[in-house]
C-alpha positions in Angstrom: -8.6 4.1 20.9 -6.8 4.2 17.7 -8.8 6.2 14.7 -11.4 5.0 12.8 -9.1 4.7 9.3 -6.3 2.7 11.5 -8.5 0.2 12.1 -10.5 0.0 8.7 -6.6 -0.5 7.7 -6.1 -3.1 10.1 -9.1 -5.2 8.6 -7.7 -4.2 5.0 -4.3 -5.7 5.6 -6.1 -8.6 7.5 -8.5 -9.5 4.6 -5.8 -8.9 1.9 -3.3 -11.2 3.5 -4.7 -13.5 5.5 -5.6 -17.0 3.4 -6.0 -19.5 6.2 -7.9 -21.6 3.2 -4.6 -22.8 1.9 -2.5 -23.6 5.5 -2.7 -27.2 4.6 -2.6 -27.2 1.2 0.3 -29.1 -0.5 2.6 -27.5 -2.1 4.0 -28.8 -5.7 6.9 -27.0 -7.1 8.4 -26.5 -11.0 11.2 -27.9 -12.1 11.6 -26.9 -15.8 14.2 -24.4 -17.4 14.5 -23.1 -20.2 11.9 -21.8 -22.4 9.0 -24.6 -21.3 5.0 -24.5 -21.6 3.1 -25.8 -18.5 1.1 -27.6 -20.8 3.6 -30.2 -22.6 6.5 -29.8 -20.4 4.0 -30.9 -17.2 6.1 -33.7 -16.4 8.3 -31.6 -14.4 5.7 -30.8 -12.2 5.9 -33.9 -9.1 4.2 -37.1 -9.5 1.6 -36.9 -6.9 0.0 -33.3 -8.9 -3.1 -34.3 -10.5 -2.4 -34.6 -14.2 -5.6 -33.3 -15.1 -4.6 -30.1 -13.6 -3.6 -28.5 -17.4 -5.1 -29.4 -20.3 -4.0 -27.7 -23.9 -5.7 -24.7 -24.4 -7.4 -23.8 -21.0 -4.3 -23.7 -19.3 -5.2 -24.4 -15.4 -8.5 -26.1 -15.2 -11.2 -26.3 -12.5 -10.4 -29.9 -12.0 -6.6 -29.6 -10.9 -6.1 -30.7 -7.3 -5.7 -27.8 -4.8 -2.8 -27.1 -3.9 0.0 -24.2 -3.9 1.7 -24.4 -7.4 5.3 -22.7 -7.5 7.4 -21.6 -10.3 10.5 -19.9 -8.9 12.6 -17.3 -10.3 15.0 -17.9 -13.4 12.8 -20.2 -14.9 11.1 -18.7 -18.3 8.0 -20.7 -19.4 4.3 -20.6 -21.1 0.6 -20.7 -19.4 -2.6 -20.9 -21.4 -4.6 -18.7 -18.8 -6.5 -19.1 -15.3 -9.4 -20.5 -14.9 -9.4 -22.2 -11.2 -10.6 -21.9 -7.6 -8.7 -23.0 -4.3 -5.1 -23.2 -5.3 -2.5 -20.8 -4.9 -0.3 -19.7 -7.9 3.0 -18.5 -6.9 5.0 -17.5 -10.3 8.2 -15.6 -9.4 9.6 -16.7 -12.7 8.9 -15.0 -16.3 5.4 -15.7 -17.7 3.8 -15.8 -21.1 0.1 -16.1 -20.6 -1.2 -17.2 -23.8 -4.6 -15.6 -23.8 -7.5 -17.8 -25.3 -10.8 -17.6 -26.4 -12.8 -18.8 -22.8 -10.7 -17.9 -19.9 -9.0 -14.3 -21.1 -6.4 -13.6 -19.0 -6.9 -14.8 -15.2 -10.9 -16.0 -14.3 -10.6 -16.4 -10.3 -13.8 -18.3 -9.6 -13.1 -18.2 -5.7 -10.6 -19.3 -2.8 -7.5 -18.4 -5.8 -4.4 -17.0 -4.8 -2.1 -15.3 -7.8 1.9 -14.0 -6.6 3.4 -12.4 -9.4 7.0 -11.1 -8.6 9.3 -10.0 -7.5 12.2 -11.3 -10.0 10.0 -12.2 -12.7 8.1 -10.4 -15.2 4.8 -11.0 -17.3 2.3 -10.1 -20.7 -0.2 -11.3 -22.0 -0.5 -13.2 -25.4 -3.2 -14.4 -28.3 -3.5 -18.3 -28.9 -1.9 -17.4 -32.2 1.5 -15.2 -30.8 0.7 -11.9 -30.7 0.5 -9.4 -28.8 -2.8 -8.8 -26.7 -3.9 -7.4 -23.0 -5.7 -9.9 -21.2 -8.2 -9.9 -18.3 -8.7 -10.1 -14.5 -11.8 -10.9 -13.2 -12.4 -12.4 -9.7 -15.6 -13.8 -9.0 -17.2 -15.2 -6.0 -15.6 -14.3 -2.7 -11.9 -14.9 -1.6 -9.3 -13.9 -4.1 -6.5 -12.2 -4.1 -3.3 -11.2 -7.1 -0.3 -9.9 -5.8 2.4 -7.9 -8.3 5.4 -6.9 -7.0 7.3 -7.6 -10.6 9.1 -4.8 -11.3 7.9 -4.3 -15.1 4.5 -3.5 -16.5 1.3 -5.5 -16.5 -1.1 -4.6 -19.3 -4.8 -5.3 -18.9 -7.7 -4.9 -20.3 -10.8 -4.7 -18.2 -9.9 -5.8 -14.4 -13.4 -6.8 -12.4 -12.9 -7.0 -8.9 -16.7 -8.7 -7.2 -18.1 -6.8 -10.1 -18.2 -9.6 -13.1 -20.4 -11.7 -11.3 -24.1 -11.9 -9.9 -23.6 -14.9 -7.3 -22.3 -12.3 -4.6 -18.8 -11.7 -5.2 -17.1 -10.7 -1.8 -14.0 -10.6 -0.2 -11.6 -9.9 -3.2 -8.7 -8.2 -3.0 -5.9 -6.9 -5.8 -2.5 -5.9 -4.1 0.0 -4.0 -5.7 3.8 -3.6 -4.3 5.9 -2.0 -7.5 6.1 -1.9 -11.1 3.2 -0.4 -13.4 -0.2 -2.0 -13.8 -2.0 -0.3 -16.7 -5.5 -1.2 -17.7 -8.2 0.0 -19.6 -11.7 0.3 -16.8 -11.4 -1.0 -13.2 -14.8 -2.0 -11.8 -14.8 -2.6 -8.0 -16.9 -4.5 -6.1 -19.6 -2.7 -8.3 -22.3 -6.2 -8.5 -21.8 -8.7 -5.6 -25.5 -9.0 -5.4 -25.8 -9.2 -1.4 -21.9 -9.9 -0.7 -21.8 -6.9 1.8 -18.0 -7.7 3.0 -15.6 -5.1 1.3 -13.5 -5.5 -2.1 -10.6 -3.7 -2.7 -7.2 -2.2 -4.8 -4.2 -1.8 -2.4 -1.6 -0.3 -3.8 1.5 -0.4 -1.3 3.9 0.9 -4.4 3.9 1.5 -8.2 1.9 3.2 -10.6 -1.3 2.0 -11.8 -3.2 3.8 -14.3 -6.7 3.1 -15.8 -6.6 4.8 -18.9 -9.1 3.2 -21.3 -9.0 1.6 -24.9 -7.4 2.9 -28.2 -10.1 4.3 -30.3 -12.8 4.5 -27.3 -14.2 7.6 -27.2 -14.3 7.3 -23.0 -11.8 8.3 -20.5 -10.2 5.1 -18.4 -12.6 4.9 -15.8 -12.5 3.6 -12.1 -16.0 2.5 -11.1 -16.5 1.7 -6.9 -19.8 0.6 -5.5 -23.0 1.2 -7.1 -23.2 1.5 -10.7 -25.9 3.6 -11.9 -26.0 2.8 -15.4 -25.8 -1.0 -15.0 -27.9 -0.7 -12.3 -25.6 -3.1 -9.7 -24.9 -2.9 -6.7 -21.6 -3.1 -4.3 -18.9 -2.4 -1.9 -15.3 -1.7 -2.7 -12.4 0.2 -1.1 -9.3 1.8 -2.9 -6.6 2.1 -0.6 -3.5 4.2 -1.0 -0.2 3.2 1.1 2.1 4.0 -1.4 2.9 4.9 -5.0 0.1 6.9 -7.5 -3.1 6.0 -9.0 -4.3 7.6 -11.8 -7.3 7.1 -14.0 -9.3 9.4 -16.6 -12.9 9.3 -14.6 -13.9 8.1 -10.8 -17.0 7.2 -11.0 -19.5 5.4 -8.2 -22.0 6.0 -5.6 -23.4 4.3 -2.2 -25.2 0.8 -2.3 -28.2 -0.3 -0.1 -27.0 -3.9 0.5 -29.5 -5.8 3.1 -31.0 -2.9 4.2 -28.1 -1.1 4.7 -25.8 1.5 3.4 -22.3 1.4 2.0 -20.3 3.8 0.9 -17.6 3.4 -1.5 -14.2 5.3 -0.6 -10.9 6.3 -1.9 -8.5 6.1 1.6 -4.7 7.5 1.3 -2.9 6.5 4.7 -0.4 9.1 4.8 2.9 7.3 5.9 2.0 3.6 4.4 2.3 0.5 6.7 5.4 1.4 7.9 5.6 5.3 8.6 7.4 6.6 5.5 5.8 6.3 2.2 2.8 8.4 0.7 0.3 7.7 -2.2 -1.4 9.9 -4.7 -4.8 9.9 -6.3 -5.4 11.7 -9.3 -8.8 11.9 -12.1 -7.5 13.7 -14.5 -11.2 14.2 -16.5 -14.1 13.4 -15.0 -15.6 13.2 -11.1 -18.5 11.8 -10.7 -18.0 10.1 -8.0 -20.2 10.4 -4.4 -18.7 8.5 -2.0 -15.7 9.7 0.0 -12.2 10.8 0.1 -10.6 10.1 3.4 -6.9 11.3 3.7 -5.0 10.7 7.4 -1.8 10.4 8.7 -1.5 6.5 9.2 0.9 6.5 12.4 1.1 9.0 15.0 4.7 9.5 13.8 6.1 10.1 10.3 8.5 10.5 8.1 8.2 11.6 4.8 10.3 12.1 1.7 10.3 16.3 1.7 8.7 16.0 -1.6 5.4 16.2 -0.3 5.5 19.6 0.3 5.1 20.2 -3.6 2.8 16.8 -4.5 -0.8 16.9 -4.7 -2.0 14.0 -2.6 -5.2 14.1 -4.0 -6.4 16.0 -7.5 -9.6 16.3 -9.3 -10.6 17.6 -12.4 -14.1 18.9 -10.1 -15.2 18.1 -6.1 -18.8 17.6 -7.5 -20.9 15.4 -4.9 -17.7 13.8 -3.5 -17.1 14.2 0.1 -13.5 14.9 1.1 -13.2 13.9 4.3 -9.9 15.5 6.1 -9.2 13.2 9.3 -5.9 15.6 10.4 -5.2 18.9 10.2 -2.1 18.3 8.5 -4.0 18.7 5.5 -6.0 21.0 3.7 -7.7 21.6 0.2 -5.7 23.9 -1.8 -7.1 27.5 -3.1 -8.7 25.9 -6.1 -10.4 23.5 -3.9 -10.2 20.6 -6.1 -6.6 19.3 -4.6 -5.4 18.0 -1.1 -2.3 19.1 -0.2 0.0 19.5 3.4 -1.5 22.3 5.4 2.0 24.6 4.9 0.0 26.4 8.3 0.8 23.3 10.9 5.0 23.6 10.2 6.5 24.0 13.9 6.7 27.6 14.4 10.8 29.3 14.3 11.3 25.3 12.1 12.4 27.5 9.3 15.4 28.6 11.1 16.3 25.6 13.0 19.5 23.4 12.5 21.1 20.5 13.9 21.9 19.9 17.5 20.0 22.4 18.5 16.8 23.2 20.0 13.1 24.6 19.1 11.4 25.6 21.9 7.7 26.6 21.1 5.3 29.2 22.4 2.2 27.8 22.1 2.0 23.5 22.4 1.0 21.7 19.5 -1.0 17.9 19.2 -0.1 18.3 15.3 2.7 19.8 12.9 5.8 19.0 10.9 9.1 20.3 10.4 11.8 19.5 7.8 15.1 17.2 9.8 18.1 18.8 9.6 20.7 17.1 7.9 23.5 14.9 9.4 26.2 12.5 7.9 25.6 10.1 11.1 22.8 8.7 13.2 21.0 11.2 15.3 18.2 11.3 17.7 15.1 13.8 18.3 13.9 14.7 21.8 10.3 15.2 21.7 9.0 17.3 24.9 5.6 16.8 25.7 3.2 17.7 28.3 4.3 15.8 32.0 2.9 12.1 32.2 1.7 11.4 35.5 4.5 9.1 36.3 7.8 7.4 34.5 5.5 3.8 34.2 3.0 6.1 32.4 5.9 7.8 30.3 7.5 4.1 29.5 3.9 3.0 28.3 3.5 5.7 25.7 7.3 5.2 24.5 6.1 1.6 24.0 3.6 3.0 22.4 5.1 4.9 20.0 7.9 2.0 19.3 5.1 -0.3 18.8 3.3 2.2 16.3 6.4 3.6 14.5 9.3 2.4 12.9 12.1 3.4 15.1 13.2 3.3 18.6 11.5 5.3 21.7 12.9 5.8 25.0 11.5 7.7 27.8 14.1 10.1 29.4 11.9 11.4 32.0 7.9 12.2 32.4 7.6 14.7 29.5 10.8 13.7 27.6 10.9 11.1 24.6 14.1 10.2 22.6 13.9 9.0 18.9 16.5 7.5 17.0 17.3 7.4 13.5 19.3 6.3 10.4 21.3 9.2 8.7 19.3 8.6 5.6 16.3 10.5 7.4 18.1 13.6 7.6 16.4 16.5 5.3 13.0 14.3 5.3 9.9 15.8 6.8 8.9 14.7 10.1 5.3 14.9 10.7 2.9 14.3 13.9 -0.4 14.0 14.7 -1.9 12.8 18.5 -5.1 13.8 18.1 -7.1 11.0 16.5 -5.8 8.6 19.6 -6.7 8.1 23.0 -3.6 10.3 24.2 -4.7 13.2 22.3 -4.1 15.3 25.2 -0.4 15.1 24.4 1.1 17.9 23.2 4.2 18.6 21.9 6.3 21.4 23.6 9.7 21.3 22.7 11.8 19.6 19.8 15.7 18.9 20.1 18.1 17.0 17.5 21.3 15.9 18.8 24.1 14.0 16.1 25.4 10.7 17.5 28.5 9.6 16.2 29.0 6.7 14.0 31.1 3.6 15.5 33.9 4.7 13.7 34.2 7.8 15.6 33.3 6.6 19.2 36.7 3.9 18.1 38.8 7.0 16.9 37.6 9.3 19.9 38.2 6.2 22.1 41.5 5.3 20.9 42.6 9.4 21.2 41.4 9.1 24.8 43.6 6.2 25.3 46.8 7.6 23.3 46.4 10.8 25.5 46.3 8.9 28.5 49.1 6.9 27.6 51.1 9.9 26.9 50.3 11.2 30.0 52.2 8.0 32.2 55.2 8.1 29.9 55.5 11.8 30.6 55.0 11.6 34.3 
């Protein structure tokens, strides 16, 4: 059975991407260029949109027909602010929200869908032209914003299930790249009896919380129970990739229905695809109670070597938080406010080790990491591992590992497994850890890098072989 973490991860990525809602939704796309405003230039959306849909200055209304609205990239236009429920907003071109007086930014009511990116970029705007920093707030249950535009998003306040005391659920804000900077984050701090989890997912990017000019307050992150307000919640940062930094964490569990949640910060070591990390870092204030949880997301890794100098967690104080270390690839550093990689679980003899040769260790390991040598071509890693009971068992966990990692796996025999991989691996850190999954009796025994030639070479060795065999009939 996988860990606990992988499949809390599992349900994140399931929640944050699923939308079944909108399967049969139609889809209108926009044809303007230029610089266009989606309020008089509406024509150029197709006939059969309703044309209540905009309406000057509230931008999208809660009338407009669901549906999934695309603008694609290279078009450059104006919106007046969201205010809407089941529709799907898919801008890939550059925006200009023009903030007004009701709506604020975006107001996702419920069932609302906002992709911003990648090839576009967007800010926020007053009625009157200038410059301003708008607001997110999704209410009621079911939203999601994607950014993955490569600039930076300034916000003000950005509620997540926390502006709202109908039992705001569900909601999810997804980050891929680019910078998101806004003032307070409040997550899933007041859903009022929505007990299904609300969460940040940041996947890449920086986003930083770090509060108002002229506020005499730190940025602050709220999750889960707000003591001063009162309110209660259930929200989830999750950490794939990229950093997240804010002045104060702030928080604490929630009795929703008789029953206890407890909001969490959780950095999956290795992302959704075994080679990214994620940072966390308060920089003022902890007040926070509910937990840290830090774990290597895939049994396999690898890891940019700069990890060996990055604190993957750091906090001004530990306080009541509970840091909750699910591998022993990691440890809290002397001062005891930072996570770092346990320097003690690198393969024993790794610091001497080169390529195509092999590291034979005295004592097996279920956990460690060593850096990759470096090569110019493709090369493979032989992992040696305890015997399996048969090859069928051996080609099960190379499945396994092919299924769970991002490269191939090949069983050589019962207690030998091949890994391939793309030059541009060499030098990373390749990190392992068997022991939160059913075959935590593996061990690892042996490890063994061999360089594989690039095409070019097998043709030049190939045509050599043939030359010299050629030379050899002429001679005879």
């Amino acid at each position: 059975m996988r860990s606990f973490l992988r499949n809390l991860m599992g349900l994140v990525l399931t929640a944050g991407l699923a939308c079944p809602a909108f399967a049969q939704d139609p889809t209108f796309v926009w044809t303007g260029n230029g610089n266009d405003d989606l309020i008089s230039n509406s024509a150029n959306w197709p006939a059969n949109m309703a044309s209540q849909f905009f309406q000057n200055g509230y931008g999208l209304h809660t009338t407009g027909q669901r549906g999934i609205y695309v603008v694609p990239a290279g078009n450059t236009l104006t919106a007046y602010g969201f205010d809407n429920s089941n529709i799907t907003l898919d801008f890939n071109g550059d925006i200009t929200s023009i903030r007004n007086n009701r709506f604020n930014g975006f107001w996702m009511r419920s069932n609302m869908t906002v992709s911003l990116g990648p090839n576009g970029s967007f800010t926020f705007k007053n009625l009157d032209g200038s410059a301003d920093t708008g607001q997110i707030t999704m209410q009621s249950a079911n939203n999601r914003l994607d950014y993955s535009m490569p600039g930076t998003l300034s916000l003000a306040d950005v509620h997540i299930s926390s502006h709202d005391g109908g039992g705001g659920r569900n909601n999810h804000l997804n980050q891929y790249a680019g910078t998101i900077n806004a003032a307070h984050v409040w997550l899933g701090t007041n859903t009022q009896g929505g007990t299904e989890v609300s969460s940040i997912n940041l996947y890449g990017g920086d986003f930083n919380v770090i509060g108002r000019a002229g506020e005499d307050l730190p940025g602050t992150i709220c999750i889960g129970y707000h003591a001063y307000q009162k309110k209660h919640g259930n929200g989830a940062l999750n950490i794939y990739g990229g950093a997240f930094t804010a002045g104060k964490i702030e928080g604490d569990p929630a009795t929703l229905n008789g029953e206890i949640f407890t909001p969490s910060v959780n950095l999956f070591v290795g992302g959704t695809d075994g080679t990214t990390f994620g940072t966390f870092t308060a920089t003022q204030q902890n007040t926070f109670t509910g937990d840290f949880n830090v774990q290597l997301a895939m049994p396999l890794t690898v890891l940019d070597a700069s990890i060996l100098n990055t604190n993957i967690i750091s906090l001004p104080t530990v306080g009541s938080a509970k840091v909750n270390l699910h591998s022993d690839l990691f440890t809290m550093a002397n001062d005891g406010k930072n996570v770092v990689l346990n320097p003690a679980k690198e393969l024993a003899g790794a610091d001497d080790y080169e390529l195509n040769s092999a590291l034979e260790l005295t004592t097996p390991v279920s956990e460690g990491w060593i850096l990759l040598p470096d090569s110019s071509n493709p090369f493979t890693v032989n992992l040696s591992t305890s015997e399996f009971a048969s090859m069928t068992a051996a080609d099960e966990f190379a499945a396994w590992l092919e299924e769970d990692f991002f490269t191939e796996a090949e069983a050589l025999d019962q207690s030998t497994f091949q890994l391939t991989f793309a030059p541009e691996f060499a030098g990373d850190l390749f990190a392992f850890d068997f022991s939160g999954y059913d075959l935590s009796n593996v061990t690892l025994n042996g490890f063994m890098t061999a360089e594989v030639p690039e095409p070019a070479a097998w043709a030049l060795m190939l045509f050599g072989l043939l030359a010299l065999g050629g030379f050899r009939k002429f001679t005879r």
